[in-house]
C-alpha positions, 0 to 999 in steps of 0.5 A: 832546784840544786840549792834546794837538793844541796840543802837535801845532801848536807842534812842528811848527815846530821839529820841521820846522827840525831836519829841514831842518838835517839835511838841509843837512848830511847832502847835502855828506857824501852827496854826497862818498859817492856821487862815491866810486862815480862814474867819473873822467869822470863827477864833472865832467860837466854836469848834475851828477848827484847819484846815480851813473849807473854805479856803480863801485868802480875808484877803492876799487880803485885807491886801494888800489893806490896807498897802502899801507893797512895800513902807514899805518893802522898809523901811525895807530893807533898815534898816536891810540891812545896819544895818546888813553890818555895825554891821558885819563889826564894830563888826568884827573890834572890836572883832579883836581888843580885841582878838589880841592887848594888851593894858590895856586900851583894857581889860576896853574897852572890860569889859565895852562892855561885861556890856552891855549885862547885860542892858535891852534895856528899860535902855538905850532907852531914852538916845539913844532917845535924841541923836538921836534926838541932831544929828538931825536925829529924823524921818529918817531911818537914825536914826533908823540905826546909834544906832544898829550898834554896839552890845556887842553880834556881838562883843563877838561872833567875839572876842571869835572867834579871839581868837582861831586864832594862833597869829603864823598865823598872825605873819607868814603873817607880816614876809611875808610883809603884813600890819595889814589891809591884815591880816584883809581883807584876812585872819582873816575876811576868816577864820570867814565867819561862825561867819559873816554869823551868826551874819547877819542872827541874825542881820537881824532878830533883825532889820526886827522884831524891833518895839519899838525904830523905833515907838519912832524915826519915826513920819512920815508914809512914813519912817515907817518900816514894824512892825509899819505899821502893828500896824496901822491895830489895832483899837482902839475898834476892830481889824480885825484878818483876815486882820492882820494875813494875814499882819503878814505871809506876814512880815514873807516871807523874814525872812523865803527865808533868813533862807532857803537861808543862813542856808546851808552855816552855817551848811556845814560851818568848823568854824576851817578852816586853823587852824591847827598846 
């Protein structure tokens, strides 16, 4: 009983810690909630108030009439959805790769991969820019998908994973016959459904939430993305916050059903599966 209450005592300090951490960053997200319920007038009325005093949905209402919604949403999905596929997959090819082949000049590949996570992506903005627009991309969506595809942290994340693999379990598939697209598709890409699920639900985000390289690539308001059609609501003298909060909780439901959908299956997921001796 006094081991059990000393238990008790020592969490109650960390436990208390996590609650107050919680706290301090759940109040910004609750606030920016509530102030999309609140009047233009009320939002910068002293005191400050952190429930709304009339509760209102004229700026959802507003918003919805301002910018279409269903075209860039459209957009949108259409950028992040194909980007995350392909990212999952090439990242998984070449985390494989380098995890189970031997080759010198995999070690330079792998090292000049990895030195890119060192690169602000202010860096290699421009060059990316005039190659896109070499191929002739410029203004597509196209060209907003073909340089996200690949990314050093996608390609770390599945080769760190690979590499745990025993290479007994691969050598034992080609002893039975298979090829090295088999021990890919069926055993290797199985075995790393936590780390693809992960990397999509990252992916996914990254790119529903991107703003500066599709407003240098995309001139044409049809092919906007949703993060650029929420800039068109800044004016140049004012800005109408009631209308823009409204915009930006609206951007945010996808991310929000993506998280509360797929967050299961990582947390239940056993990233040792089938590795066992």
């Amino acid at each position: 009983m006094r081991k059990k209450s000393g238990e008790i005592r020592r969490s109650i300090l960390p436990t208390t810690m996590l609650w107050v951490l919680a706290i301090l960053m759940a109040f910004p997200l609750l606030w920016f909630l509530l102030s999309s319920f609140k009047g233009g007038g009320e939002l910068f009325t002293y005191p400050l108030s952190f429930l709304p005093r009339e509760w209102t949905v004229d700026g959802y209402m507003r918003a919805w009439e301002r910018i279409d919604f269903v075209r860039y949403f459209g957009n949108t999905i259409v950028v992040a959805t194909l980007t995350t596929a392909l990212t999952v997959f090439f990242c998984a090819t070449a985390g494989y790769a380098l995890a189970k082949y031997r080759a010198p000049w995999l070690s330079v590949f792998a090292l000049c991969i990895l030195s890119m996570t060192m690169l602000p992506g202010e860096v290699i903005l421009s060059p990316t820019f005039s190659v896109v627009r070499d191929l002739g991309f410029y203004n597509s969506l196209i060209g907003v998908i073909l340089p996200s595809i690949l990314t050093p942290t996608g390609v770390f994340m599945f080769r760190q994973f690979f590499i745990t693999v025993p290479d007994e379990l691969l050598d034992a598939a080609r002893i039975d016959g298979a090829n090295e697209l088999s021990i890919f598709f069926r055993i290797m890409l199985p075995l790393a459904k936590p780390i693809m699920l992960t990397l999509a639900i990252i992916s996914f985000q990254w790119r529903w939430n991107d703003y500066i390289f599709p407003l240098i690539i995309l001139s044409d308001p049809k092919n906007f993305t949703l993060q650029i059609a929420l800039r068109t609501l800044l004016g140049s003298e004012n800005i109408d916050w009631a209308i823009l909060l409204a915009a930006s909780v609206i951007s945010m439901i996808p991310l929000v059903l993506l998280y509360l959908v797929f967050q299961k299956y990582i947390t239940s997921s056993d990233i040792n599966t089938g590795l066992r001796d």
